[in-house]
C-alpha positions in Angstrom: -30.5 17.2 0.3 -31.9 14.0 -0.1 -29.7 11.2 -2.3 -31.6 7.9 -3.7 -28.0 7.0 -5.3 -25.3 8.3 -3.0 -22.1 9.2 -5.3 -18.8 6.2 -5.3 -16.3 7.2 -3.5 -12.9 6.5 -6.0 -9.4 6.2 -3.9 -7.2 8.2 -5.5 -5.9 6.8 -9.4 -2.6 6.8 -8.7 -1.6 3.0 -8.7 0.5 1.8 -5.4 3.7 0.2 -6.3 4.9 -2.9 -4.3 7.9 -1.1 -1.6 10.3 -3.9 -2.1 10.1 -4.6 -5.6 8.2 -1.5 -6.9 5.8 -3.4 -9.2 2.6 -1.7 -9.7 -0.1 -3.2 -7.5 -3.3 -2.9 -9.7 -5.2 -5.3 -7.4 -5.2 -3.7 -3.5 -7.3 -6.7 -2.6 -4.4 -9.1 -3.2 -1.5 -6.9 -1.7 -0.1 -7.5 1.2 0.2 -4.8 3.7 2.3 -3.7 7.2 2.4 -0.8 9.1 6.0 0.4 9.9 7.0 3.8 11.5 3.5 5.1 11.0 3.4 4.4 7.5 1.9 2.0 5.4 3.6 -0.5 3.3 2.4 -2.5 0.4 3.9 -5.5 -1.2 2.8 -7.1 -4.4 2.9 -10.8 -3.0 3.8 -13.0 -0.3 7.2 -13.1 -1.3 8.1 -9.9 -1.3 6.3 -9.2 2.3 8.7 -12.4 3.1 12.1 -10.7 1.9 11.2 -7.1 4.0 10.2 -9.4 7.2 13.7 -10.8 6.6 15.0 -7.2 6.9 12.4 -4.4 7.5 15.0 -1.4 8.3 16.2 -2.2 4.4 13.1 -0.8 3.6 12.6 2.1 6.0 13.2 5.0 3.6 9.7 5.7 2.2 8.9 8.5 -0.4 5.3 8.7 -0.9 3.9 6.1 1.4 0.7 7.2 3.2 1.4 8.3 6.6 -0.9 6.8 9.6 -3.2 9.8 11.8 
């Protein structure tokens, strides 16, 4: 099968929430982002990445964060 116009691919539309302050984050390409304990965390600004650097194990209970393969 031959495609001129391959189809977008759409991450999923659920909206990632920032894992210290659980703000929505509606725009991924300002989030800031770590990996910890095979997961991925996002934060909604500098400042929050700032406060879980200060304390990362504060933050070490995850619910739906996207685990690393």
């Amino acid at each position: 099968m031959h495609m001129d116009h391959p189809e977008q691919l759409h991450l999923s539309d659920q909206v990632d929430e920032c894992d210290v302050c659980q703000s929505p984050i509606l725009d991924l390409s300002k989030a800031f982002t770590n990996e910890y304990d095979q997961k991925v965390l996002t934060f909604c600004s500098e400042r929050c990445f700032k406060r879980y650097l200060e304390d990362p194990e504060l933050y070490s209970e995850f619910n739906d964060d996207d685990v690393l393969e």
